[in-house]
C-alpha positions as a Markdown table, in Angstrom:
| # | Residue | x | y | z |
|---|---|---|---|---|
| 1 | Unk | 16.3 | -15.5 | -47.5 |
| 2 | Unk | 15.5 | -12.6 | -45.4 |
| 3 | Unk | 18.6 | -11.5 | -42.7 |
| 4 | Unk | 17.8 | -10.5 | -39.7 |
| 5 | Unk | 18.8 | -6.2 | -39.6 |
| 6 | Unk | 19.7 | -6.3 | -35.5 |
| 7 | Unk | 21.4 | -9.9 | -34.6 |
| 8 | Unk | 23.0 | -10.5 | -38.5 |
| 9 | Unk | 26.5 | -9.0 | -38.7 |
| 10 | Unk | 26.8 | -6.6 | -42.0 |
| 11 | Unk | 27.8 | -3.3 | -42.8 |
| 12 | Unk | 27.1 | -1.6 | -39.5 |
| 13 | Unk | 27.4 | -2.2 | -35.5 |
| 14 | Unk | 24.2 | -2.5 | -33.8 |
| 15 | Unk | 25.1 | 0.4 | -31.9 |
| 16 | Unk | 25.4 | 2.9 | -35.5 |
| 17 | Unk | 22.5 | 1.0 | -36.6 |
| 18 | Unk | 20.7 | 1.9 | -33.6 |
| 19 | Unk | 21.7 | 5.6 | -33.4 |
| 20 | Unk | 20.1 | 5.8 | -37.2 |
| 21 | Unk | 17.1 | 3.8 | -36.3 |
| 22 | Unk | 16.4 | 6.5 | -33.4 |
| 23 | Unk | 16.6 | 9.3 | -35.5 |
| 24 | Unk | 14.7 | 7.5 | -38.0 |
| 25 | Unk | 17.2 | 8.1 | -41.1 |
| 26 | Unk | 16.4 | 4.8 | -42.2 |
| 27 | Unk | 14.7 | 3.7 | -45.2 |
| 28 | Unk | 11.0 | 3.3 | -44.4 |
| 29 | Unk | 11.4 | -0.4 | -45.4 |
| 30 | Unk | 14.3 | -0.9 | -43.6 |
| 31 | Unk | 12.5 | 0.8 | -40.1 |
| 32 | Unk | 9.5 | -0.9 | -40.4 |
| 33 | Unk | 11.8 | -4.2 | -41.0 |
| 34 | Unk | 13.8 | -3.3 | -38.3 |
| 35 | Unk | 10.4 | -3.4 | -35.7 |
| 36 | Unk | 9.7 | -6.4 | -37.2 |
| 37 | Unk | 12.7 | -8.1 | -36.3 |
| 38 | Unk | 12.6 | -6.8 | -32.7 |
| 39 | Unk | 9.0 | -8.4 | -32.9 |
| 40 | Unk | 9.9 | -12.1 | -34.0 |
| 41 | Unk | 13.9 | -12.5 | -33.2 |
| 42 | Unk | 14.4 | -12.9 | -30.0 |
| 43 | Unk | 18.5 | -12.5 | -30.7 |
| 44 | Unk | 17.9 | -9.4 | -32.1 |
| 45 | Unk | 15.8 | -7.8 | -29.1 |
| 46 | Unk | 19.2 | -9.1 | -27.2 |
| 47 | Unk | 21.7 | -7.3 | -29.2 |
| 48 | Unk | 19.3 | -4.0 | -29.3 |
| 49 | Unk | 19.0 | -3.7 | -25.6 |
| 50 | Unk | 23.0 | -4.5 | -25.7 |
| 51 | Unk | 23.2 | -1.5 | -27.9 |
| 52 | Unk | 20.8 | 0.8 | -26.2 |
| 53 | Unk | 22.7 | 0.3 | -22.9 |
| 54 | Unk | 25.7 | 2.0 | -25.1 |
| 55 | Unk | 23.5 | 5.0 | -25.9 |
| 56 | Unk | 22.0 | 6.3 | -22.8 |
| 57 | Unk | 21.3 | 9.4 | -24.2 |
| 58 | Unk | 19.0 | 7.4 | -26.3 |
| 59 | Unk | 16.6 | 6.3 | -23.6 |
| 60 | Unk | 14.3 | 8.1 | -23.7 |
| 61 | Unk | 13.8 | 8.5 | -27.4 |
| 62 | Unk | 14.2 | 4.6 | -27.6 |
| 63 | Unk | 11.7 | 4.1 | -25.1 |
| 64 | Unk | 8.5 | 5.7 | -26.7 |
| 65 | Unk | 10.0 | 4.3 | -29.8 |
| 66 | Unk | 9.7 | 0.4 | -27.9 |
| 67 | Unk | 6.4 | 1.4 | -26.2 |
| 68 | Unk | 4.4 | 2.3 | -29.7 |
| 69 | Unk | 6.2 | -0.7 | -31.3 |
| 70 | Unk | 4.8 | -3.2 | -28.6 |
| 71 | Unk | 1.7 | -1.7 | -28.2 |
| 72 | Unk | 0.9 | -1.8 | -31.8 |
| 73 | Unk | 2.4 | -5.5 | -32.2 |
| 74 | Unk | 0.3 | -7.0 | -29.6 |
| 75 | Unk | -2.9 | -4.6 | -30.6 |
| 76 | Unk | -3.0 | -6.3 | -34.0 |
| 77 | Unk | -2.4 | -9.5 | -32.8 |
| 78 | Unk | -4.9 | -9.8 | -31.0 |
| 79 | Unk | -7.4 | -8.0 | -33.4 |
| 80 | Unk | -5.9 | -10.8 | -35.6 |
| 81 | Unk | -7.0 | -13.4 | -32.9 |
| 82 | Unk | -10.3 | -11.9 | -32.3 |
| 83 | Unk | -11.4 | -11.9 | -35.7 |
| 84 | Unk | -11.2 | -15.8 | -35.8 |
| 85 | Unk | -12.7 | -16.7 | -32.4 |
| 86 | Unk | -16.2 | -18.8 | -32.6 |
| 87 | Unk | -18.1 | -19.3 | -29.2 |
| 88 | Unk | -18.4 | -22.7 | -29.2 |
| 89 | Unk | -21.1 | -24.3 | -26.5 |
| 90 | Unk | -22.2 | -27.7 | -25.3 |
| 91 | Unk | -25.5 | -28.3 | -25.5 |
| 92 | Unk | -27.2 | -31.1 | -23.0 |
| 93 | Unk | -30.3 | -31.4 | -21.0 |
| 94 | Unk | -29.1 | -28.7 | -18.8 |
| 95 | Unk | -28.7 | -25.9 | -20.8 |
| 96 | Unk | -25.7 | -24.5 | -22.6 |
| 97 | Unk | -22.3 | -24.5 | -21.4 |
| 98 | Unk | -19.8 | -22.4 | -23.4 |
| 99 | Unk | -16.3 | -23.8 | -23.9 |
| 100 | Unk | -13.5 | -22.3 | -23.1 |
| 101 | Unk | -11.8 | -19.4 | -25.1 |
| 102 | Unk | -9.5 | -21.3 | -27.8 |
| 103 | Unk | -6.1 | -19.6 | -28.9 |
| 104 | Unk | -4.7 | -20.9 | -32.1 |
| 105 | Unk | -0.8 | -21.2 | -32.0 |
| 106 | Unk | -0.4 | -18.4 | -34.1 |
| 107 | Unk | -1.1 | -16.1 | -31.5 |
| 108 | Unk | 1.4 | -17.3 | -29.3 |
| 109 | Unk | 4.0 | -17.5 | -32.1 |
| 110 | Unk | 2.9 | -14.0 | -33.0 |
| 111 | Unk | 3.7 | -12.4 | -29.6 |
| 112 | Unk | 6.5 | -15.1 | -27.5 |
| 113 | Unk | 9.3 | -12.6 | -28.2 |
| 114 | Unk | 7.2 | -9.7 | -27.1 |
| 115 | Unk | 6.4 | -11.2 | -24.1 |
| 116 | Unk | 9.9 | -12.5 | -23.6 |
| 117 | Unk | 11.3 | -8.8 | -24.3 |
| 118 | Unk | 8.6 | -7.4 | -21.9 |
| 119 | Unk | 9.4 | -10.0 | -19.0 |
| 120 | Unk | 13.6 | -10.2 | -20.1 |
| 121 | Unk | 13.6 | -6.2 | -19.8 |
| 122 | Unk | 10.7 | -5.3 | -17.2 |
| 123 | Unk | 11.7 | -1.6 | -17.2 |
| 124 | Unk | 8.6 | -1.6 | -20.4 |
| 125 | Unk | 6.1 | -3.1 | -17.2 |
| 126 | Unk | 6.2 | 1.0 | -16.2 |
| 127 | Unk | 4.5 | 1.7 | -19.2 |
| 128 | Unk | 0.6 | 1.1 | -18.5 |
| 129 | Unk | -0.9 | 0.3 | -21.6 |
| 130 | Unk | 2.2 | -2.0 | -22.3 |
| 131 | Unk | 1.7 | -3.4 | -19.2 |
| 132 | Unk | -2.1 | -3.4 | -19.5 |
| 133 | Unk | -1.6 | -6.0 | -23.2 |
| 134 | Unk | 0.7 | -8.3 | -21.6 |
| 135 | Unk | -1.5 | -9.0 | -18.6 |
| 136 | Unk | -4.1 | -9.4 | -20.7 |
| 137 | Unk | -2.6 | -11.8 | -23.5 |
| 138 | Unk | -0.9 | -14.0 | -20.6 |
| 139 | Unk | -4.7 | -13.9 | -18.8 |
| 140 | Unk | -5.9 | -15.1 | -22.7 |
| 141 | Unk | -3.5 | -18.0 | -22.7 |
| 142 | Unk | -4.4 | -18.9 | -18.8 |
| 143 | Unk | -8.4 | -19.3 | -19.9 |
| 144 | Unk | -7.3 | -21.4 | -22.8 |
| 145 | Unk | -5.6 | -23.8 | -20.8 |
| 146 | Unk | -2.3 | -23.1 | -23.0 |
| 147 | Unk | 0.1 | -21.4 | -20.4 |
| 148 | Unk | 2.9 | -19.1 | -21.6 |
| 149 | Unk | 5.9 | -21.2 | -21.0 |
| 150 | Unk | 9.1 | -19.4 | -19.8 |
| 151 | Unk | 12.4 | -21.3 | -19.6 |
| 152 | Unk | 15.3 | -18.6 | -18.0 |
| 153 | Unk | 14.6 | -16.3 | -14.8 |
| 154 | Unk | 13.7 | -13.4 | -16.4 |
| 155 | Unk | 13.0 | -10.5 | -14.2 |
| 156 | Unk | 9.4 | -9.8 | -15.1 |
| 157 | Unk | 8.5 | -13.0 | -13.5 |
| 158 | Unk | 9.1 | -12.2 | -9.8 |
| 159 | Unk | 7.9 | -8.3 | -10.4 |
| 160 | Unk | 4.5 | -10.1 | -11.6 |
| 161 | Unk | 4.4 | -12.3 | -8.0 |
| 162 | Unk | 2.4 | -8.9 | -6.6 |
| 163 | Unk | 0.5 | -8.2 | -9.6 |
| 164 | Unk | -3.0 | -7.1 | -8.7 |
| 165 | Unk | -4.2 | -9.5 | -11.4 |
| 166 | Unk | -5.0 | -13.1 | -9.5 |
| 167 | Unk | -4.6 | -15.0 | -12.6 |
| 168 | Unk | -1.2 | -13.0 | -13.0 |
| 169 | Unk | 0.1 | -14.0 | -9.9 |
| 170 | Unk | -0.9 | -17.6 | -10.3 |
| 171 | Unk | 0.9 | -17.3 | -13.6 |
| 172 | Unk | 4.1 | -16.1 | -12.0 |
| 173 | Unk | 4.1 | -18.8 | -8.9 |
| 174 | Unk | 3.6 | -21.1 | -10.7 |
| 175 | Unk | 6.2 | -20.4 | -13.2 |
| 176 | Unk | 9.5 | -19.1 | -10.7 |
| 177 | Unk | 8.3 | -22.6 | -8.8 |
| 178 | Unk | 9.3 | -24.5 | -12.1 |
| 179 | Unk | 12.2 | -22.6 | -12.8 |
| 180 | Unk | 13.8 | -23.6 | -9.5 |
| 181 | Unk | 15.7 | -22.0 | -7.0 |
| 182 | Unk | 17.3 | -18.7 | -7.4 |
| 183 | Unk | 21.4 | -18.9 | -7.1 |
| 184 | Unk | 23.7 | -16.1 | -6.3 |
| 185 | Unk | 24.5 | -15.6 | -9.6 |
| 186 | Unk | 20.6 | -15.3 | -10.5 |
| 187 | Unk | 20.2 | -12.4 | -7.8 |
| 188 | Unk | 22.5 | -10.3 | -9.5 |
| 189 | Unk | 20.4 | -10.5 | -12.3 |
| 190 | Unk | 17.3 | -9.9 | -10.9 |
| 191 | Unk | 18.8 | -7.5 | -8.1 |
| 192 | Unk | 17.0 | -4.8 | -9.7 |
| 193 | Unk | 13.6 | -5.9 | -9.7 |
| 194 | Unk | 13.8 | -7.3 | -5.9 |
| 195 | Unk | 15.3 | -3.9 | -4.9 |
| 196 | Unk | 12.1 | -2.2 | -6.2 |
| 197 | Unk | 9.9 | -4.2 | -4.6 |
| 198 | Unk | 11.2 | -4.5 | -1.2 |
| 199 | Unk | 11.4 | -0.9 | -1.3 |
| 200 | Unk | 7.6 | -0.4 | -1.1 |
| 201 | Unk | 7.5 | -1.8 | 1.8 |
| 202 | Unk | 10.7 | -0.4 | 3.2 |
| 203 | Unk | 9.2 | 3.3 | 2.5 |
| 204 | Unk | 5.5 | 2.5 | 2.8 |
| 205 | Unk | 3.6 | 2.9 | -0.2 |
| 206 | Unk | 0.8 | 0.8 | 1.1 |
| 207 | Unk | 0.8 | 4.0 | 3.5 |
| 208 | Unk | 1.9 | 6.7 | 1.8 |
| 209 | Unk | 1.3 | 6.2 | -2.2 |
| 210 | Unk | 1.8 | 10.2 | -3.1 |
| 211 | Unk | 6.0 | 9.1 | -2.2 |
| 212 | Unk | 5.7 | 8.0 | -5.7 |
| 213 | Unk | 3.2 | 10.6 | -7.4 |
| 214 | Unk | 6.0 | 13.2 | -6.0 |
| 215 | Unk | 9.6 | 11.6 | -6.7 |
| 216 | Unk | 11.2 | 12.8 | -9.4 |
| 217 | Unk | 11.7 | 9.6 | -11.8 |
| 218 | Unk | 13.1 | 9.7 | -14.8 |
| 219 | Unk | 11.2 | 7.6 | -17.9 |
| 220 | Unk | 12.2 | 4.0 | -17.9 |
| 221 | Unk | 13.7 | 4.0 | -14.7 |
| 222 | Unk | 13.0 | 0.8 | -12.7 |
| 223 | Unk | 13.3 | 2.5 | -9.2 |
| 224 | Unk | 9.9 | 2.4 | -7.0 |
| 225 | Unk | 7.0 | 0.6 | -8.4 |
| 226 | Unk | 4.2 | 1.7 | -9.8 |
| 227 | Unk | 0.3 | 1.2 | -8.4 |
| 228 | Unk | -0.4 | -0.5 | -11.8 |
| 229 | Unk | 2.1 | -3.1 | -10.7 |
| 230 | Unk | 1.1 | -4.2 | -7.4 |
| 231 | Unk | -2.7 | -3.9 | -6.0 |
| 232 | Unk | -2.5 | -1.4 | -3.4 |
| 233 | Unk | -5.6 | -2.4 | -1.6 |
| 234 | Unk | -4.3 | -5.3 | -0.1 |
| 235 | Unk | -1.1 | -5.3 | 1.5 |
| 236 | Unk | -1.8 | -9.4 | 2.3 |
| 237 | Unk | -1.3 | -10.0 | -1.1 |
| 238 | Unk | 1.8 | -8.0 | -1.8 |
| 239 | Unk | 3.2 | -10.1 | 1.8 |
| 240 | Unk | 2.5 | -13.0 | 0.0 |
| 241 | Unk | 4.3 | -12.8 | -3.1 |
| 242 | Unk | 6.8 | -11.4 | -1.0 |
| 243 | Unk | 7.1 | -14.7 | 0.9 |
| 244 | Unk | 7.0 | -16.9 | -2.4 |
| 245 | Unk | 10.0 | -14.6 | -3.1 |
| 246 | Unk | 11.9 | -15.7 | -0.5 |
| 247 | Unk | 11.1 | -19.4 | -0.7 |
| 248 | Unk | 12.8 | -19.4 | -4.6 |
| 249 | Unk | 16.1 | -17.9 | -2.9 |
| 250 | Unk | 19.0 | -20.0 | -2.2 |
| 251 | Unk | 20.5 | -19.2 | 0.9 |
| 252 | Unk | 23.4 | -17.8 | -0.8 |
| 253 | Unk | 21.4 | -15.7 | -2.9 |
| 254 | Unk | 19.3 | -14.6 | 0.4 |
| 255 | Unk | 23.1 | -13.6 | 2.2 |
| 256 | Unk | 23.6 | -11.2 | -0.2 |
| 257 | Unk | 20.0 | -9.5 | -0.7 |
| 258 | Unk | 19.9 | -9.1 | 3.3 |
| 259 | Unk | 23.7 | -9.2 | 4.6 |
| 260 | Unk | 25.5 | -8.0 | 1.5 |
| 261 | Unk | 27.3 | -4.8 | 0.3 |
| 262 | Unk | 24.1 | -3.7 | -1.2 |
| 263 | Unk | 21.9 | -5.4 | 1.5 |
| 264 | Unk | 17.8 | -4.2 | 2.3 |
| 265 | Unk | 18.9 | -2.5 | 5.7 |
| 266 | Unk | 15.6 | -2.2 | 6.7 |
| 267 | Unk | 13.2 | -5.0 | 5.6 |
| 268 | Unk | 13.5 | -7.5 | 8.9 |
| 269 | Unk | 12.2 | -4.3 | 10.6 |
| 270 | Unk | 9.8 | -3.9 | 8.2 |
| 271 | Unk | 8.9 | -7.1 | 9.2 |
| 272 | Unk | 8.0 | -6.8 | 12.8 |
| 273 | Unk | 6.5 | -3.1 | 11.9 |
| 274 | Unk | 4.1 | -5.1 | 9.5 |
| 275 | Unk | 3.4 | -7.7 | 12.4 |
| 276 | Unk | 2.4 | -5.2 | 15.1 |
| 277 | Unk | -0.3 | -3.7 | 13.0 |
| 278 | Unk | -3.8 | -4.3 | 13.5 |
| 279 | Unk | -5.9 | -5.2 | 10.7 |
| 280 | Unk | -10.0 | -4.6 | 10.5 |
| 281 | Unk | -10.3 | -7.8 | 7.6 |
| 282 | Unk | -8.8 | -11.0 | 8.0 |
| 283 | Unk | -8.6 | -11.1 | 4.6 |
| 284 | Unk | -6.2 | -8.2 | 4.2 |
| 285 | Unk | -4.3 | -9.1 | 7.4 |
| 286 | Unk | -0.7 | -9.4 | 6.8 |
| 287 | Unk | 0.5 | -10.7 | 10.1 |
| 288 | Unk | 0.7 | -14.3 | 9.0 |
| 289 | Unk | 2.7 | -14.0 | 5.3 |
| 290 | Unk | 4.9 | -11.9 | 7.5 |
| 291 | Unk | 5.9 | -14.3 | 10.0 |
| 292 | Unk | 6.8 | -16.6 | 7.4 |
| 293 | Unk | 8.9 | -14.2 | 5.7 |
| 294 | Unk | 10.6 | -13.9 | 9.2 |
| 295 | Unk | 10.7 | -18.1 | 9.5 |
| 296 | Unk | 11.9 | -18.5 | 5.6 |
| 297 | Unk | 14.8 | -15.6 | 6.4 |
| 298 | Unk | 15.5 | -17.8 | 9.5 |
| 299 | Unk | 15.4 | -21.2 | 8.2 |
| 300 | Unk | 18.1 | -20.0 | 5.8 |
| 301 | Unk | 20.6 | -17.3 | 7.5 |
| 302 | Unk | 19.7 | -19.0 | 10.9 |
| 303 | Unk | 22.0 | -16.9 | 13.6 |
| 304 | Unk | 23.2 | -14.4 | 11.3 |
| 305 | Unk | 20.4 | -12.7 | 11.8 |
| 306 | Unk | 20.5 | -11.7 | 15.4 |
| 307 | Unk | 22.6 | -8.7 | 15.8 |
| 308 | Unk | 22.8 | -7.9 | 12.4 |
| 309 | Unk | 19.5 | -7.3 | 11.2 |
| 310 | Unk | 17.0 | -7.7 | 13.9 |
| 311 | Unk | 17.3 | -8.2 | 18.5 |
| 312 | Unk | 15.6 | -11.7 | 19.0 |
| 313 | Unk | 14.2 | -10.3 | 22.1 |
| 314 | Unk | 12.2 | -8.1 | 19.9 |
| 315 | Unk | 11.1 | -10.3 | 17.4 |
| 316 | Unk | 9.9 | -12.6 | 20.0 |
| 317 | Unk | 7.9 | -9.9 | 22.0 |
| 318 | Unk | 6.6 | -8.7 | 18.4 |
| 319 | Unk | 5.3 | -12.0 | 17.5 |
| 320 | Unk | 4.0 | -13.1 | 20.6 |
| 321 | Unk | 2.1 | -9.3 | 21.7 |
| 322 | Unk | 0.6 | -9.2 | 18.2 |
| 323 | Unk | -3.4 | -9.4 | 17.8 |
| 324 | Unk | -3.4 | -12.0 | 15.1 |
| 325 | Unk | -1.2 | -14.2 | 16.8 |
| 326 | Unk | -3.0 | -13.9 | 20.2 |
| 327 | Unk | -6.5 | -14.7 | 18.0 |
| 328 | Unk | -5.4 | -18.0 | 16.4 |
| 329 | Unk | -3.7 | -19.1 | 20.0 |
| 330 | Unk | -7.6 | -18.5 | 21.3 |
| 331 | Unk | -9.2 | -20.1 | 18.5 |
| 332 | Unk | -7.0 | -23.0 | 18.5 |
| 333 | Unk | -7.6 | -23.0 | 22.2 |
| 334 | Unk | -11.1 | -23.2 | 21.3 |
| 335 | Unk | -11.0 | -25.8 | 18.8 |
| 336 | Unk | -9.0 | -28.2 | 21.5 |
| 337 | Unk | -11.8 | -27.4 | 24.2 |
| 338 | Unk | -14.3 | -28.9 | 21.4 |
| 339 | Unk | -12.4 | -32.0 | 20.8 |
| 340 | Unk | -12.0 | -33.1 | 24.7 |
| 341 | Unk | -15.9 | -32.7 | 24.8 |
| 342 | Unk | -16.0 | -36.1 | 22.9 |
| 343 | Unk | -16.0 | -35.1 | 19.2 |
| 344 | Unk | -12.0 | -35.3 | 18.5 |
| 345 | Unk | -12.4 | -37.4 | 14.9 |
| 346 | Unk | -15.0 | -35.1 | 13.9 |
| 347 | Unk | -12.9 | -31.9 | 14.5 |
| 348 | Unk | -10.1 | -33.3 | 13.3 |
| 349 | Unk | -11.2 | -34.2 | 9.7 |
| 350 | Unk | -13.8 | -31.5 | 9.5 |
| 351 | Unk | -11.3 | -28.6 | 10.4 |
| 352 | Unk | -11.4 | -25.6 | 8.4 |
| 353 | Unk | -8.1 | -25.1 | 6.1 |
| 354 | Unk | -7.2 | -22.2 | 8.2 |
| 355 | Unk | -6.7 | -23.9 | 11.1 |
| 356 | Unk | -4.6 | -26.5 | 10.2 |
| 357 | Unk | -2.1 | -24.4 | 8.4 |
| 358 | Unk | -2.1 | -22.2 | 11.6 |
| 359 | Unk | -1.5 | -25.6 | 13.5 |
| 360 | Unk | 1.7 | -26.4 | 11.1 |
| 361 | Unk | 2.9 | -22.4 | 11.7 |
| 362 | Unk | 2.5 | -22.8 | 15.6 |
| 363 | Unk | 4.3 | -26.3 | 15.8 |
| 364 | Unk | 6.8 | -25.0 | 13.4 |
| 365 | Unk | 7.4 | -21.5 | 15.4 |
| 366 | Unk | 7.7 | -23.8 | 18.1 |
| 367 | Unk | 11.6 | -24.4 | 16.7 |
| 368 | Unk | 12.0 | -21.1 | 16.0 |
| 369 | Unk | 11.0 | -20.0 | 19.4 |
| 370 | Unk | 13.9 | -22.7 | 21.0 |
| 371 | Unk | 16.4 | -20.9 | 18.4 |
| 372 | Unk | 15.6 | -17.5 | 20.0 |
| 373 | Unk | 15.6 | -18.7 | 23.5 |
| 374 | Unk | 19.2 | -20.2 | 23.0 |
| 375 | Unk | 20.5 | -16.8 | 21.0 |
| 376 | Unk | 19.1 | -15.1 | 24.1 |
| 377 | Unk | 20.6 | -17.1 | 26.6 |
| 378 | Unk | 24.2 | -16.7 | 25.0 |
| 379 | Unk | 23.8 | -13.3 | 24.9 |
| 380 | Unk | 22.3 | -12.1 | 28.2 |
| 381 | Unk | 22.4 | -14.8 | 31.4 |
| 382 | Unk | 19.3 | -16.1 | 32.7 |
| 383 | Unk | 17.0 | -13.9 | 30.3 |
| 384 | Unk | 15.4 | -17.6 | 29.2 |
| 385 | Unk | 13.1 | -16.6 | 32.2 |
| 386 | Unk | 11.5 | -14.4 | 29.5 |
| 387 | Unk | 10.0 | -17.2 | 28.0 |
| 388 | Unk | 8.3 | -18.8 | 31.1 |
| 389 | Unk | 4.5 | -18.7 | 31.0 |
């Protein structure tokens, strides 16, 4: 029976067994056993990365030791893979229709821990050709219909939410939906990865990408994100997995991301920054996934926001002054206009998409609006006159 060489007690410590496997004085049967293991074992990738963070001045010698072994795993897996695949068609009266790529089970068996390593320990994400395989094994399983199925909150998972892959952020929706909500006790464990992505917004990226060509990171370092990670010509996108961010969060676990000891100072300003800029393409405008960042933050810290992170008068001027905002009032205007000229059930069932989600924001700002009013009011006498049309 074969015993596992990183997860099985014996004669030494993972942490001596993983200062020999770095300088490679193993056995070359024992090294390329060792890999192995870390490919298949999910308990042993756990008591590695226990060990490495023992050995810090391992890292970096570790790390283009994981990236190779990954990157060579997944490589002939999927040469494996593509040496059995058949095109398979249907053939009717309208021509051939080809079937969807089929993926045996032995592909996922072959690289689950991989993944689960990858998305368990998302530091490996910075490498690009590491992260480059993944997205394009977990894209495989998406055409096949056979979904890689996650079952803890591993980091990787909400880092992928602003993947410039579609099909990768689908992936990673869908999957932090199914997982549930994230606790106070989950944040601390993904504290990291939510760090690094509020932080391109907080130091704008979007606007100013060479911030990252010039810092000084070291290797491995899970700091400020890289372009490969996020799609840089779209800053709607990134809003929006932003805001599917928030929506996982328990309140609790929201507290301490924006009002705790280690708290984003800056992102409710980031917000209203982000809503008073003017976008040429609707389809890159991120004026609306930011307001519901702001109603989503609101909903759960309610009045501990004023004061501490952001003035309501502000906010309120913000929203109301923006140029998205004041276009949907006019095109909702517009569409009410139509339905009073005799042709209400028609609008009404014909309405584009758009406009009835815009119709849910503005009834629900409508609440927000009465909570600002009321902070306002406490705070400075007879400012509701603000508010009057």
């Amino acid at each position: 029976m074969n015993v596992c060489r990183w997860c099985t007690p014996s004669g030494l410590d993972a942490t001596e067994y993983l200062k020999n496997y770095a300088s490679k004085q193993l056995s070359p049967e024992d090294f390329e056993g060792s890999n192995d293991d870390l490919c298949y074992c999910l308990e042993c990738v756990v008591e590695y990365h226990k060990a490495r963070e023992k050995l810090p001045s391992l890292h970096q010698v570790l790390l283009e030791l994981e990236t190779s072994r990954l990157i060579a795993h997944i490589e002939k897996s999927m040469r494996e893979e593509a040496g059995e695949d058949d095109e398979l068609f249907i053939v009717d009266e309208n021509g051939e229709t080809q079937l969807p790529v089929y993926v045996g089970p032995d592909f996922e068996n072959n690289l689950r821990v991989p993944l689960l390593e990858v998305l368990k320990y998302p530091y490996l994400l910075l490498h690009e050709k590491v992260s480059e395989l993944c997205v394009e094994v977990l894209c495989r399983m998406e055409e096949s219909h056979t979904s890689f199925q996650v079952f803890e909150k591993y980091p990787g998972i909400y880092l992928f939410l602003v993947h410039p892959n579609e099909v990768i952020r689908r992936w990673a929706i869908l999957t932090a939906r199914n997982l549930g909500k994230v606790d106070r006790d989950d944040y601390y464990d993904l504290q990291e990865v939510l760090t690094c992505l509020f932080k391109v917004i907080e130091l704008g990226l979007f606007e100013s990408p060479d911030i990252y060509r010039s810092s000084v990171i070291e290797k491995g370092k899970l700091i400020l994100l890289p372009s490969h990670l996020y799609d840089t010509t779209n800053y709607k996108n990134y809003w929006l997995g932003i805001c599917m961010l928030l929506t996982v969060l328990e309140e609790q676990a929201m507290d301490s991301l924006l009002l705790g000891p280690d708290k984003q100072n800056d992102f409710m300003q980031s917000i209203l920054h982000t809503m008073e800029k003017e976008a040429d393409d609707d389809s890159a405008d991120p004026f609306w996934p930011a307001l519901n960042c702001f109603m989503v933050i609101l909903d759960h810290l309610g009045s501990k926001v004023w004061g501490q992170l952001v003035d309501p008068v502000q906010a309120f001027q913000t929203i109301i002054n923006s140029v998205s905002y004041k276009n949907e009032i006019k095109n909702i205007r517009n569409s009410f206009q139509r339905i009073v000229g005799g042709k209400l059930l028609f609008v009404l069932t014909t309405a584009p998409t758009c406009m009835k989600i815009c119709k849910h924001w503005l009834m629900h700002f409508s609440l927000i609006l009465a909570e600002i009013r009321v902070s306002i009011t406490a705070r400075f006498c007879g400012s509701s006159l603000l508010f009057s049309h």
